[in-house]
N, C-alpha and C positions, 0 to 999 in steps of 0.2 A: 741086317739082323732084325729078324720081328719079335722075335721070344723079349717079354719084359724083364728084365732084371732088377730082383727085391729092391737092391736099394739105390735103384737106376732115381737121377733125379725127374721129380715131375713135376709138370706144370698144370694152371685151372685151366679151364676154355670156357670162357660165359657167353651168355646171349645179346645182342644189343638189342634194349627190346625195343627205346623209342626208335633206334635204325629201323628196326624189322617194321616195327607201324610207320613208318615214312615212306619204307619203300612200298608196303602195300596201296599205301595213301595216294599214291602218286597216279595210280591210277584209277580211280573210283570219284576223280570230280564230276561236278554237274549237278542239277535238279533234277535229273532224270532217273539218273543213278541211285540217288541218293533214294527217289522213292522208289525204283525198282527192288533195292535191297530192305529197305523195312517193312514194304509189302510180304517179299519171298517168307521173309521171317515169320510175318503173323502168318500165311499160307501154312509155312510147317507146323506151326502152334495150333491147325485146324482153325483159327480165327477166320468168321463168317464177314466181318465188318471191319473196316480201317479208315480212320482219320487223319487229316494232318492241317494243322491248323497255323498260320502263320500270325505272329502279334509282334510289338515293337520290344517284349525282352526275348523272345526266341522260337523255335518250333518245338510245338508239341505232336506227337505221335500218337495218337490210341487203337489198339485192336484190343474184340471181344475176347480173345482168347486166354488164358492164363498159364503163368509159367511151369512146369512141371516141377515140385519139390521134393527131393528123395529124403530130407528133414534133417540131414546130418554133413551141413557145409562148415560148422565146422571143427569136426571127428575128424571126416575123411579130405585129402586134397582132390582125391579121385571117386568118382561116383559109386558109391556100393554096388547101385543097379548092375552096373557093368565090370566092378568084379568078380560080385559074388551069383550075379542073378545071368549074366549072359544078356542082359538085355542096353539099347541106346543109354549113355548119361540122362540122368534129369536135364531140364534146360535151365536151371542156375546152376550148377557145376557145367556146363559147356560153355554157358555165358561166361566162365572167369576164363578160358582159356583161347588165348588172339588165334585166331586162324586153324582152330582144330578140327580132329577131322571128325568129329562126333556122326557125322550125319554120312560119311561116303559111302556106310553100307547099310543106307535106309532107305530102302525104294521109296519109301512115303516122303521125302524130304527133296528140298531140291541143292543145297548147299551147305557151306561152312557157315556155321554163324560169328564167327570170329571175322573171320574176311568182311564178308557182307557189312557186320556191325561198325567195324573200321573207316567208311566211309562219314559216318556222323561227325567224324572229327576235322571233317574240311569247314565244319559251321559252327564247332562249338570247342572247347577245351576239357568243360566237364558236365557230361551228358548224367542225368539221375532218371533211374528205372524203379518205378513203382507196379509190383504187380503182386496181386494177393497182400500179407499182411507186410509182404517184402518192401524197405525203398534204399534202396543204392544207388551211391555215388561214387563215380568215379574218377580218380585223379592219375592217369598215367605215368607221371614225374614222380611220385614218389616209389619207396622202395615195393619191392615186388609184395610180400605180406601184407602193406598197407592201401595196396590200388583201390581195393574195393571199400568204401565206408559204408558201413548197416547204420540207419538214420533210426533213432529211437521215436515214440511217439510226439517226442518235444521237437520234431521237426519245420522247417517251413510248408511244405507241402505234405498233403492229409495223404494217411494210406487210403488205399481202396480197395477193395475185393471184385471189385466193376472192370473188370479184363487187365489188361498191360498196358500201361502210358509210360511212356518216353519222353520226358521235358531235355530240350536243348540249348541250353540259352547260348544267344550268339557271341562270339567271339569278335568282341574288336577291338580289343587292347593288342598291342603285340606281347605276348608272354615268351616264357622260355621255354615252355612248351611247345607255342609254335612257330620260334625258331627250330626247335629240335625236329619237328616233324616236317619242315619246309613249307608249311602252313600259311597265306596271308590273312590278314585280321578284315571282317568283312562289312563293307562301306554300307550304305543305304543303297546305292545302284547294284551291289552283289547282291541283299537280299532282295530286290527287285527282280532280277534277272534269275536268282534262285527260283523263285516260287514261279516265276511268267514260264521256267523250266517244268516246271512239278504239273502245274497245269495243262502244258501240252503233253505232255506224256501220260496224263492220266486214262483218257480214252482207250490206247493199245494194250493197256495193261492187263487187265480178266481176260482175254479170249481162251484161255489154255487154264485158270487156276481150277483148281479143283473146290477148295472151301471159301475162299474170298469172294463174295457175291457182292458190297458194297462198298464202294471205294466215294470218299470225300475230300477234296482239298479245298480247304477257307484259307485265303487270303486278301483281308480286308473286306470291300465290295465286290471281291471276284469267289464266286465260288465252282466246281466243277463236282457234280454227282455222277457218277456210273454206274449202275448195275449190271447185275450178268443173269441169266435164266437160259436154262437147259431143259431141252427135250427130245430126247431120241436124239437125233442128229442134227436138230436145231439150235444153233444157239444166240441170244440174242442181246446183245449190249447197247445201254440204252443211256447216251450221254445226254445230261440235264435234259432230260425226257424226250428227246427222238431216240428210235430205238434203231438198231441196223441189224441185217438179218446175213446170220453165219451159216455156212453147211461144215458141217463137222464129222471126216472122216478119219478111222483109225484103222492099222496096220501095223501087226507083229514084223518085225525084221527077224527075218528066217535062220539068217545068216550070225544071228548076235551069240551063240550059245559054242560055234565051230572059231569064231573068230575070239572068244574069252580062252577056248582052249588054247587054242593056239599061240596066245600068247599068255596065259597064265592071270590076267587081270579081268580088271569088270567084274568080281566076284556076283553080285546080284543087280549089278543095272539091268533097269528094266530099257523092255528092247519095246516096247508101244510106242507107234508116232503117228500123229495126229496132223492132221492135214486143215484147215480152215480157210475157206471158200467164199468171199465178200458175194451175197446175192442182191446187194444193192449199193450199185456204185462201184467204182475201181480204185484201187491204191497199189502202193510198192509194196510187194509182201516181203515179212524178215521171219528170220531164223528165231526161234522160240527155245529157249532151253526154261519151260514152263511161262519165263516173261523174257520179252522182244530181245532181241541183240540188235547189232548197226551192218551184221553181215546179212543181204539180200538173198532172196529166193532165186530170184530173175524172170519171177513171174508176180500173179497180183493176186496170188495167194502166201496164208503165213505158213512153215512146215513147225513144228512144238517135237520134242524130244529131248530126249537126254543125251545135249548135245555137252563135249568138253569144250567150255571156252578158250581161250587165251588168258594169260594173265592179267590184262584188261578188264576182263570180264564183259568186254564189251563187244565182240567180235570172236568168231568161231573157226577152230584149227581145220581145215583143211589139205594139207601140205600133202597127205599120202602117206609118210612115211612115220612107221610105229604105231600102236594100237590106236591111240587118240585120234589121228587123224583119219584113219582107217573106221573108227567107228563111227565117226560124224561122216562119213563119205556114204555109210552101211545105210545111216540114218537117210540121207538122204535117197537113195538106190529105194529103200521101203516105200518112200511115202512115194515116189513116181511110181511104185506095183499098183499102189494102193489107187492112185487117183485112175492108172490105167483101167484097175479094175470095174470100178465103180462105172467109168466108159464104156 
């Protein structure tokens, strides 16, 4: 019988939230990761510059960029913009929301910020976001109404209107917190191995962003600068000042507009993929959905698109079967036209 009956009995069904952030937790460790995903972020924010700075009470995060404020968090639970205006959330109302999909129909964006964000909490318990006159603190364990704390000006840390900073102080108590999230509390050798992570990965990072042109990781006496410059089809990144020379080529996938018909999805991914060509030196090239994945090219160039990951996020569906895999195979079929062409 499916029909309800008025006075049929019923029951709630709630959310687990710390489950639901443990499971996502579970796969987003590493230092690599960790800076992949607050890169993407400042990337979507248009942020030109990004820092991360490592010291003995925690990591701090800063890009140029500032957070979007629609001015009414809290009137509405849900962004005006995008009730009443038809346009994306602000980015403090998508920031309150773990894993939402604010951004899947933003060709300009590359991900969930929820998701992405979710990874700070393999290093910290309560991560505080200052950006504009904004500074929030967040405490997951408590009830849902109270997660987010607005810090008055009698704060410890000063507001700033100087882009978006991300203080994370480390975790190394065991809390119940991170019990609940299957979290361990992290030693001197974890934050070691954290940052010796952040700094090898920093170099791969720009070949594909679009507005992130400086990238800085300090850690201690180790520091790692990157820059990125673009010109025409050149592009050049230049770690702690040798620079290395990209060829950078682009191709529409033909096929992307026949294959959302057909299955009804993909509403406005962009089908552009970019091909990037090491002209000095050889390396293992990887799969780029804007920044690196761990799935290969199988050649010594990297291919960039709007590929759908894995749950991982670390790693790219291939399998064939259903639109996802079918598109990242589409992606892949363009950028070989593409290099042929260029041939």
């Amino acid at each position: 019988m499916t029909d309800r009956i008025d006075d049929q009995e019923a029951w709630s069904r709630s959310s687990d939230h710390l489950g639901n952030l443990a499971n996502i937790l579970k796969d987003l460790g590493g230092g690599a990761t960790l800076l992949y995903e607050l890169i993407q972020n400042a990337n979507d924010a248009h942020a030109e510059k990004v820092s991360f700075t490592v010291s003995d009470e925690g990591l701090t995060v800063w890009n140029s960029g500032v957070f979007s404020d629609c001015g009414h968090q809290t009137e509405f639970r849900q962004c005006p913009w995008k009730v009443y205006e038809g346009r994306r959330s602000c980015d403090l109302h998508s920031f309150r929301q773990v894993a939402g999909r604010h951004k899947a129909d933003d060709d300009a964006t590359t991900g969930a910020f929820g998701v992405g964000f979710t990874a700070v909490y393999q290093v910290t318990d309560h991560p505080e976001l200052v950006t504009g006159e904004r500074h929030l603190v967040l405490d997951e364990s408590r009830p849902e109404d109270d997660r987010i704390q607005l810090c008055p000006g009698g704060c410890a840390r000063d507001h700033t209107t100087d882009g978006t900073t991300f203080h994370l102080p480390w975790a190394r108590e065991q809390t119940a917190l991170r019990r609940a999230l299957g979290a361990s509390t992290l030693t001197e050798s974890d934050i070691i191995e954290l940052y010796s992570q952040m700094l090898d990965a920093a170099g791969s990072a720009l070949v594909f962003l679009e507005w992130v042109q400086l990238l800085e990781v300090v850690a201690g006496t180790r520091t790692t600068t990157v820059t990125r410059e673009r010109a025409e089809e050149r592009v050049t990144i230049s770690i702690d000042g040798r620079p290395h020379e990209w060829l950078l080529l682009e191709q529409t996938a033909d096929a992307a507009d026949a294959l959302k018909e057909q299955y009804g999805q993909g509403n406005s991914r962009p089908a552009l993929v970019q091909v990037a060509v090491p002209l000095d030196g050889t390396l293992s090239g990887r799969i780029y959905a804007d920044l690196p994945t761990e799935t290969p090219t199988g050649w010594r160039g990297h291919i960039n698109g709007s590929f759908y990951p894995r749950q991982d996020r670390k790693t790219v569906e291939f399998d064939g079967s259903g639109f996802r895999g079918k598109w990242n195979d589409m992606l892949v079929d363009a950028a070989a036209k593409g290099m042929a062409a260029h041939l």
